[in-house]
C-alpha positions as CSV (number, residue, x, y, z in Angstrom):
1,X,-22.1,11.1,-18.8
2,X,-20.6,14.5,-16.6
3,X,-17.4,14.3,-15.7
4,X,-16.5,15.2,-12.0
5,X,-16.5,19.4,-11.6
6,X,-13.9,21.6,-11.9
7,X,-10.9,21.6,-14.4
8,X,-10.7,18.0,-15.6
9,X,-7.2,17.2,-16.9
10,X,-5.7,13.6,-17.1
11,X,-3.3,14.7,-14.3
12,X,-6.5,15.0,-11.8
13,X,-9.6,17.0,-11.4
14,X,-8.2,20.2,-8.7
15,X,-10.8,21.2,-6.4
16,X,-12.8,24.3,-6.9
17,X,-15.4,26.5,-5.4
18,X,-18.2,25.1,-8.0
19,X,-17.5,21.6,-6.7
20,X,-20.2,19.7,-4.8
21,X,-20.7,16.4,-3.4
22,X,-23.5,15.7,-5.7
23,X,-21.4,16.6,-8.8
24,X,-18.6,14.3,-7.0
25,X,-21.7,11.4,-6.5
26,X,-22.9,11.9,-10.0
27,X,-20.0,11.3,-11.7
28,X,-19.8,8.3,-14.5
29,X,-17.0,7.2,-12.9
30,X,-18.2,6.5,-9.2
31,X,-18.8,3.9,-7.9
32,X,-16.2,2.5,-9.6
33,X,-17.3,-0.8,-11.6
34,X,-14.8,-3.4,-13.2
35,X,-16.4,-6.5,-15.8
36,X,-14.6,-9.9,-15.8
37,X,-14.2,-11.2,-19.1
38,X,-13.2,-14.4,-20.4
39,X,-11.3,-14.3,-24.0
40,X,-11.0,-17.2,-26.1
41,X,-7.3,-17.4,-27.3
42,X,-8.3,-19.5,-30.9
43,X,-11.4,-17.4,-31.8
44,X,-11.0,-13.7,-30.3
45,X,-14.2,-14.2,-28.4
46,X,-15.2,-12.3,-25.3
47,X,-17.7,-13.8,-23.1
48,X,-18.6,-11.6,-19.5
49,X,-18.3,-13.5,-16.3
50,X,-19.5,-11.1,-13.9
51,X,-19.1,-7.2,-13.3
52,X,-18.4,-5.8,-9.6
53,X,-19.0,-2.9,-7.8
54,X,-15.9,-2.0,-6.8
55,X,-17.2,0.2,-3.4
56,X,-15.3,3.3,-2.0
57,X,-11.5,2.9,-2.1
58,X,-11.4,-0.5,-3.4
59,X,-8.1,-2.2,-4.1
60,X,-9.1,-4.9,-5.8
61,X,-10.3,-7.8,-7.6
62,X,-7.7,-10.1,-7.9
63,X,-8.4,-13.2,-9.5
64,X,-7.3,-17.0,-8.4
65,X,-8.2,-19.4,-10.9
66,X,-8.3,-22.8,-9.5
67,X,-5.7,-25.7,-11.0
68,X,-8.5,-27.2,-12.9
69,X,-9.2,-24.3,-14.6
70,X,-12.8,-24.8,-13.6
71,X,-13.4,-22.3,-11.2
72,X,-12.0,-18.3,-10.1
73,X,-11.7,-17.2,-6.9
74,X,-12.1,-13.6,-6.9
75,X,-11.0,-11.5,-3.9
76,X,-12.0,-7.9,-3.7
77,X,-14.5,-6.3,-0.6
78,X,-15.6,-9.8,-0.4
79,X,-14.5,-13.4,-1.4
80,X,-16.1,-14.9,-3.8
81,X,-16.0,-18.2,-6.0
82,X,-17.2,-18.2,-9.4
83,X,-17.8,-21.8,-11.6
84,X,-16.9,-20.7,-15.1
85,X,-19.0,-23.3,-17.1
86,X,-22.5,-22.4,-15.2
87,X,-22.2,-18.7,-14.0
88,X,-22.7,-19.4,-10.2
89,X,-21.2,-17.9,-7.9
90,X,-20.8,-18.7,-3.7
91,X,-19.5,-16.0,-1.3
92,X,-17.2,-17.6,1.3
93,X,-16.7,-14.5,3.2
94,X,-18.3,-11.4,2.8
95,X,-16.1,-9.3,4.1
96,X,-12.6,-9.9,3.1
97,X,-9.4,-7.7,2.8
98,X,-8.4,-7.1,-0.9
99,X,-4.8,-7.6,0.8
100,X,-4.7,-10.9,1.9
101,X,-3.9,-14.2,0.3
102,X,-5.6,-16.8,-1.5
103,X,-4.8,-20.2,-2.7
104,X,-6.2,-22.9,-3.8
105,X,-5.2,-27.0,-3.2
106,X,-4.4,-29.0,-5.8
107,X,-7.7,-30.5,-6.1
108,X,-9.3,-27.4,-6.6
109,X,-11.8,-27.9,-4.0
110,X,-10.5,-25.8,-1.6
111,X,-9.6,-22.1,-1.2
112,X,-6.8,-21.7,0.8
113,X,-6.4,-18.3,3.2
114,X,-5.0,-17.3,6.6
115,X,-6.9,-18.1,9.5
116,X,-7.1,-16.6,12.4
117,X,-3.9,-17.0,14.3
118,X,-0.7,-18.6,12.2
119,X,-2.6,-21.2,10.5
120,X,-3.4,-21.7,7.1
121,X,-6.9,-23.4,6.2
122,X,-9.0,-24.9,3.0
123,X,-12.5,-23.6,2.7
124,X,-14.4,-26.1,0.7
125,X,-15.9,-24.2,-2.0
126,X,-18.9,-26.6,-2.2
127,X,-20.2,-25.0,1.3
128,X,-18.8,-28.1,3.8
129,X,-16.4,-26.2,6.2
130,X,-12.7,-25.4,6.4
131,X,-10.1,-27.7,7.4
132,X,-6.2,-26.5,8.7
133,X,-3.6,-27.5,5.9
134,X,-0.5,-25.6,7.7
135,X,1.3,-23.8,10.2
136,X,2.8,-20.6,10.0
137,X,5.9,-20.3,11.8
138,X,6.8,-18.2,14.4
139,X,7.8,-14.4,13.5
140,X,5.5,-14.5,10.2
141,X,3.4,-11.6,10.3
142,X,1.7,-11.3,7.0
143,X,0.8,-14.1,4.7
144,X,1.6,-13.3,1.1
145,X,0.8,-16.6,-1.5
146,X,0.5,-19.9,-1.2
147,X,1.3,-22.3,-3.4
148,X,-0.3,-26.9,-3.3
149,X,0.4,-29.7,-4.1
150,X,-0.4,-33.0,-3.3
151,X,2.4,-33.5,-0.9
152,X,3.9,-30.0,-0.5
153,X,3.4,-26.4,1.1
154,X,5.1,-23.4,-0.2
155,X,4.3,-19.8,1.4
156,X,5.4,-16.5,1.0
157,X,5.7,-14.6,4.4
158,X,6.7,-11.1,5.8
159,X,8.7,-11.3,9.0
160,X,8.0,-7.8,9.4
161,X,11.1,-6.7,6.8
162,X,11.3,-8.9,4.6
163,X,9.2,-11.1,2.5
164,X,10.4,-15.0,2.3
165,X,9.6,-18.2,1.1
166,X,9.3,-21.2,3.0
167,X,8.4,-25.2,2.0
168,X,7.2,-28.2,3.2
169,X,4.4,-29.3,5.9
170,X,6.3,-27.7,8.4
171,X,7.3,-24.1,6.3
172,X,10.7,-24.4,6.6
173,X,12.4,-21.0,5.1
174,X,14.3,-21.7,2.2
175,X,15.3,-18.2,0.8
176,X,17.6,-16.0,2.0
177,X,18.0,-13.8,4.9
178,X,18.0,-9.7,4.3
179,X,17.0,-10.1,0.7
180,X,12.8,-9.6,-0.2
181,X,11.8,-12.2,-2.3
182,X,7.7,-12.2,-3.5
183,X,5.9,-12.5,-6.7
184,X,6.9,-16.3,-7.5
185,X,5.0,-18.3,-9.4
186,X,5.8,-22.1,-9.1
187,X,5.8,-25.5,-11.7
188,X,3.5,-27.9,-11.0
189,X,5.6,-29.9,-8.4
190,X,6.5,-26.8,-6.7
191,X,10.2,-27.9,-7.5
192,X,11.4,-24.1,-8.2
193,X,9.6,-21.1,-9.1
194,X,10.4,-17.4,-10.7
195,X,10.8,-14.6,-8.2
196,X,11.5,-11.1,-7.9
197,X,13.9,-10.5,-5.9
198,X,14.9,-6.9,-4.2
199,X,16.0,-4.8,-1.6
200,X,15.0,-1.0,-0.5
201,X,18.4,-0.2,-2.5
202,X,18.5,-2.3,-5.0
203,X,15.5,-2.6,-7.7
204,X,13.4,-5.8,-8.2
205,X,14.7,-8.3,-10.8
206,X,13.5,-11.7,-12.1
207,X,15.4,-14.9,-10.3
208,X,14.9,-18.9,-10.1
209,X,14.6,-20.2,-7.0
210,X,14.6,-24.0,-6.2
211,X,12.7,-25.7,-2.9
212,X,16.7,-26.2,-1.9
213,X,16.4,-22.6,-1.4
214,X,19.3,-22.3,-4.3
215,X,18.8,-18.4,-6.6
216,X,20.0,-17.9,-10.1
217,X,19.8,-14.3,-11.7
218,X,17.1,-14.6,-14.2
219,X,15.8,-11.2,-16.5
220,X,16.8,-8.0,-14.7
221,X,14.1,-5.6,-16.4
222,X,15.6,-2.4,-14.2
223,X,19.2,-2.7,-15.3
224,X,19.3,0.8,-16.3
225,X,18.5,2.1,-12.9
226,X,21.2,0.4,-11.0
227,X,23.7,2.8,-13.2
228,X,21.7,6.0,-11.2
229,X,22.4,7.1,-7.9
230,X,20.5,5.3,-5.4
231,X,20.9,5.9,-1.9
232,X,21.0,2.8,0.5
233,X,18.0,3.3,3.2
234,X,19.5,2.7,6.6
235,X,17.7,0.7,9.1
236,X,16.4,2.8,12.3
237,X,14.7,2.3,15.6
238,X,12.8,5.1,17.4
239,X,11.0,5.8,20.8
240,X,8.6,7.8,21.5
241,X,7.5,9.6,25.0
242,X,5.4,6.5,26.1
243,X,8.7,4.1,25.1
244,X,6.8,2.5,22.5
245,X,9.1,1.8,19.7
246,X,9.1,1.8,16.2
247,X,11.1,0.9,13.3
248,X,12.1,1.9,9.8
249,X,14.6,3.4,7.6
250,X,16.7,6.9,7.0
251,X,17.8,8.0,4.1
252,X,19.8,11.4,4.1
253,X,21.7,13.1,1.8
254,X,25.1,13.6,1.0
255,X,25.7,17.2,3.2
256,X,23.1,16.8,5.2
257,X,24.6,17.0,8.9
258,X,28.1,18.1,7.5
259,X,28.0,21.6,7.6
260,X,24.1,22.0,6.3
261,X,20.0,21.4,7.8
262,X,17.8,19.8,5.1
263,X,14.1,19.8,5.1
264,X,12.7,16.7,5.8
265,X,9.7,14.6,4.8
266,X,8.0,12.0,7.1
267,X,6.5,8.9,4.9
268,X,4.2,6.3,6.9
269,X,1.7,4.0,5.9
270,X,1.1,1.4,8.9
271,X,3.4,-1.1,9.1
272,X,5.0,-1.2,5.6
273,X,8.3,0.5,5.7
274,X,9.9,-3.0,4.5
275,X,12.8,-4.0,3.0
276,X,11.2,-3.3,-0.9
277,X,11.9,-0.7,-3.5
278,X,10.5,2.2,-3.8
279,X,7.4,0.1,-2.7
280,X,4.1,1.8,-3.3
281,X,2.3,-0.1,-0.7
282,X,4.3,2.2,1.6
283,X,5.4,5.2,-0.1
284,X,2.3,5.3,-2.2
285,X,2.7,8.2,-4.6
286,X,5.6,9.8,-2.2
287,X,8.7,9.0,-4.3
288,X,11.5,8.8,-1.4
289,X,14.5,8.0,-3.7
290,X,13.8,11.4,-5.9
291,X,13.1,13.9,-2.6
292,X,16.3,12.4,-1.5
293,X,17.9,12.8,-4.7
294,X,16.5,16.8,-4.1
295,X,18.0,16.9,-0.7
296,X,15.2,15.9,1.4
297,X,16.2,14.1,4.5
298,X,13.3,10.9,4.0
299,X,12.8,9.1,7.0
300,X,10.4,6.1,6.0
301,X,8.9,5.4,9.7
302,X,6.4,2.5,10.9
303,X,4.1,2.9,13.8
304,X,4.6,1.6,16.7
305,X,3.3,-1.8,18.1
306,X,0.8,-1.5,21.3
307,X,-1.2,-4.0,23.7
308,X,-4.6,-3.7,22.3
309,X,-5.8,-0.7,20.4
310,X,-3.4,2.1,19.0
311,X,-4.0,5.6,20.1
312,X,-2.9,7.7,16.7
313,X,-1.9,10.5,18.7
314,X,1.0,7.8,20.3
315,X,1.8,7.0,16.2
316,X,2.1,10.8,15.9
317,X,4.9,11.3,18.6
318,X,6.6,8.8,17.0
319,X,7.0,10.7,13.8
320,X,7.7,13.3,15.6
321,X,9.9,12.0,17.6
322,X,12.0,10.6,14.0
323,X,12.1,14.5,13.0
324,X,13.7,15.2,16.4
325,X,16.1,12.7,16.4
326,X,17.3,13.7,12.6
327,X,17.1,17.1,14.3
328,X,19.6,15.8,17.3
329,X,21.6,14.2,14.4
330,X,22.1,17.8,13.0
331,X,20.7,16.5,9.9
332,X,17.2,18.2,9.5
333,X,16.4,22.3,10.2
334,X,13.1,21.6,12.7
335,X,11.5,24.7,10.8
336,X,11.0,22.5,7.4
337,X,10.0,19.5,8.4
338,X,6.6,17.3,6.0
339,X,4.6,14.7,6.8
340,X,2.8,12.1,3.8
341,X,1.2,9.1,4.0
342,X,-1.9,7.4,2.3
343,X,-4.7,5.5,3.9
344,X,-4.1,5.1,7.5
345,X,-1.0,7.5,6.8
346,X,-3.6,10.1,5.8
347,X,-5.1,9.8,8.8
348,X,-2.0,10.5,10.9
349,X,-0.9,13.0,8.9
350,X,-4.0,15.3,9.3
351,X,-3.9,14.5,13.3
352,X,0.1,15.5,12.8
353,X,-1.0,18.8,11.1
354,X,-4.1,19.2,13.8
355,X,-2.1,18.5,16.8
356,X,2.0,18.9,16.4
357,X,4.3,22.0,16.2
358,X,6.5,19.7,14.2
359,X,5.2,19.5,10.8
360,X,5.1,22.2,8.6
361,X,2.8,21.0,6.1
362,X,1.9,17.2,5.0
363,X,0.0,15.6,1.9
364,X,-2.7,13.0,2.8
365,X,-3.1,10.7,0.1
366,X,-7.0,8.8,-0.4
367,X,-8.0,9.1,3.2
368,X,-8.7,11.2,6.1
369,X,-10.7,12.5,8.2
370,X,-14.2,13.6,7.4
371,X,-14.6,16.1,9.6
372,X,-17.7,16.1,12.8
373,X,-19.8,14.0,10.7
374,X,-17.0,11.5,9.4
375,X,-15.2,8.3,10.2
376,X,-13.1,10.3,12.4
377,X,-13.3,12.9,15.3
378,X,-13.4,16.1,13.2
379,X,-9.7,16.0,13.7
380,X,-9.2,17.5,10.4
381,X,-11.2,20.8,11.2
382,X,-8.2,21.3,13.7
383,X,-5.5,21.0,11.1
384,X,-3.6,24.3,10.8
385,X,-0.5,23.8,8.1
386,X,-0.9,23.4,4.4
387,X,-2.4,20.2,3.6
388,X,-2.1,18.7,0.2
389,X,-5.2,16.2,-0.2
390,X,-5.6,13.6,-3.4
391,X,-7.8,10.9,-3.8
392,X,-10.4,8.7,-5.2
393,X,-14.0,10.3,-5.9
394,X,-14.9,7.7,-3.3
395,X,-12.5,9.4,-0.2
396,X,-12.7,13.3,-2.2
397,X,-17.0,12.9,-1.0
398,X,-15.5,12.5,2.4
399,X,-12.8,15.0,2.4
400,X,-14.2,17.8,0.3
401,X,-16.0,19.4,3.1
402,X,-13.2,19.3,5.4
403,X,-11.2,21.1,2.8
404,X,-13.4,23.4,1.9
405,X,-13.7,24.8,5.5
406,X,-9.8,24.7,5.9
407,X,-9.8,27.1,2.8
408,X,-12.7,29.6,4.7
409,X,-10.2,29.7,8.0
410,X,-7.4,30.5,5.8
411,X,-5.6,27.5,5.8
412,X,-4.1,26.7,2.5
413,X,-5.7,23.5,1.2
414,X,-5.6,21.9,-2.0
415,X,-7.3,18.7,-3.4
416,X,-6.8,16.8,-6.6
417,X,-9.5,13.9,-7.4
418,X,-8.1,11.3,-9.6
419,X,-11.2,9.4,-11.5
420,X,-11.7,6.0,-12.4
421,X,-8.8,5.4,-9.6
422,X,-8.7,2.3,-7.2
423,X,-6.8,3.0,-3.5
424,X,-3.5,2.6,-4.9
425,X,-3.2,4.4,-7.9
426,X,-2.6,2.2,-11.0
427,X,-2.7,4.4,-13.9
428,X,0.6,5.1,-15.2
429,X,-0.4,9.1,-15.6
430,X,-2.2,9.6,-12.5
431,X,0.7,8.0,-10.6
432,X,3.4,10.8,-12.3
433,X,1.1,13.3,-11.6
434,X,0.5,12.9,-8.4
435,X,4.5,12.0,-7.5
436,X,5.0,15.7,-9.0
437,X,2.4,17.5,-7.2
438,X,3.6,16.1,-4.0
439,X,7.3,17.2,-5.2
440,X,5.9,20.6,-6.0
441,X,3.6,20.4,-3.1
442,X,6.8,19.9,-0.4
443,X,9.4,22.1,-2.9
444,X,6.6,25.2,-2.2
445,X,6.4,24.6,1.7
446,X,9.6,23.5,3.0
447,X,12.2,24.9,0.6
448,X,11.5,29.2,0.4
């Protein structure tokens, strides 16, 4: 089967004049596809449950497999649960976000997810309704894992900066403030669980945590990194024109504001600038740590909450008004100022480049705009500093055109299609290679 055109290398397939969107279309590796397998641990054996269709930009699956080990939930563009012995499957909701949470109760006939509002429910997988089994508390704004039993809750929840857990019927929070604790799995009688716990400065590491809310180290698998030079994000507030605020973190290098301006480089992604390290649900493929280890001046910056519906040109004074602020500071030169983001970052960092005198040049990372006949409002035929595009086949289809035209006006445009990819890069290679283009991307633009 072709590969996609141009130059294909295992650090990404660069755009070219010979590429089309049929080549792009025709490609063995799009749509993406994924088979779930079963393997027998005594005999070796394989036996296929299912294969998906992953769709455009998918993050997914994730798999859930029920206490009784007779059943998987599997959560990808759609929520689906799959009965192991007789291959059937039932969708509970067709349209579901890879990002949220599923559980299940003890039982195993119920699926547990978020509701709409701060309630927890059970969807029978046998087709009879849903049923509330908890209330989040007040403050929780993203639901992360649950855990059942017969007689206890325990949820992991995002207060906006940190991810915590809390227990009981009520969801009483248990683990500490200031410190992000996720990825726990639990015993049994939800008793205590292992963690990883971490900060934006400090790198995640294994610990025990008991439903007393008592932590003991456990494995620390990034000791070596705590010997480096990291430097501490600081946590910032910023408002724009309309005085909407937003918040985030700094993180500027020794110098800067002393008797030096350093360029700077705008990150957002949504709401995710949290209290994680080196999170790549944020910073994607943007590593902030090593452009501030190069002298960049990172500022990490959410956008900011609104009544209703978000205008995106309100989230793009906000990042500008960041830069100005740093600028104010006498920490950042205004003339070699970035903008990156991924996803719904992408799409405010093309509007940024369309719209803004700010930002010099930006890097857009599997999303966009697609130009007049697009998702978006051709926005990214307006742009007019150096954009840096990389994504998924799925997205590349999309943006190709739009980068193609930037290069006939002049505008220097490069894209890099990364095969076989899912929304968030996982392949270890793709993931260096796209953290040293954007180095080399911002290095070219804002440091001459």
């Amino acid at each position: 089967m072709p590969l996609p055109p141009g130059e294909h290398t295992l650090d990404g397939v660069p755009f070219d004049d010979t590429m089309t969107v049929e080549g792009i279309l025709t490609s063995s590796h799009y749509p993406p596809r994924v088979g779930i397998r079963l393997w027998d641990a005594p005999t070796g054996q394989q036996r296929t449950l299912t294969e998906l269709e992953m769709g455009r930009a998918t993050y997914g699956p994730t798999l859930y497999w029920s206490p009784d080990g007779s059943k998987l939930a599997i959560a990808g563009n759609s929520l689906t649960v799959l009965d192991i012995s007789s291959g059937t499957s039932r969708t509970l909701d067709e349209r579901w976000s890879p990002s949220m949470a599923v559980s299940w109760t003890a039982d195993s006939r119920q699926v547990v997810v978020q509701s709409s509002g701060q309630e927890l429910s059970g969807i029978a997988v046998d087709g009879s309704g849903q049923q509330v089994v908890a209330t989040l508390p007040a403050g929780a704004t993203r639901l992360s894992a649950t855990w059942m039993s017969t007689d206890r809750v325990v949820a992991a929840l995002s207060d906006g900066a940190n991810e915590a857990i809390y227990i009981g019927k009520t969801l009483a929070r248990v683990s500490p403030e200031n410190v992000d604790i996720s990825g726990c799995t639990f015993d049994r009688g939800l008793e205590q669980g292992v963690c990883v716990r971490q900060t934006n400065s400090s790198p995640p590491r294994l610990v025990v945590l008991r439903a007393d809310g008592t932590i003991r180290d456990g494995y620390d698998p990034n000791h070596d990194i705590r010997s480096r030079a990291i430097q501490a994000p600081v946590a910032a507030t910023w408002t724009n024109p309309k005085g909407q605020t937003a918040t985030g973190y700094r993180i500027v290098p020794e110098g800067c504001g002393t008797n030096r301006r350093c360029p700077a480089i705008v990150i957002t992604h949504g709401y995710d600038a949290v209290n994680k390290f080196l999170w790549q649900g944020h910073e994607w493929d943007y590593p902030s740590q090593v452009f501030a280890a190069k002298g960049y001046v990172v500022l990490l910056v959410n956008e900011p909450r609104a009544q209703g519906t978000l205008d995106p040109s309100d989230s793009v004074s906000t990042m500008e008004s960041a830069v100005r602020d740093a600028v104010n500071r006498g920490e950042v030169d205004p003339n070699r100022a970035g903008i990156a983001g991924y996803s719904r970052g992408a799409q405010i960092t093309q509007r940024a480049l369309a719209v803004s005198t700010v930002f010099k040049t930006g890097s857009s990372g599997d999303g966009g705009d697609g130009g007049p006949d697009g998702p978006g409002d051709g926005v990214g035929d307006r742009i007019k500093a150096p954009l840096l595009a990389q994504s998924t086949e799925a997205v590349g289809v999309m943006l190709y055109p739009v980068v193609k035209r930037l290069r006939t006006r002049g505008i220097p445009a490069e894209m890099v299609l990364f095969p076989a990819e899912t929304h968030i890069f996982h392949q270890p290679r793709h993931r260096q290679a796209a953290m040293q283009q954007n180095l080399d991307w911002f290095d070219r633009h804002l440091r001459q």
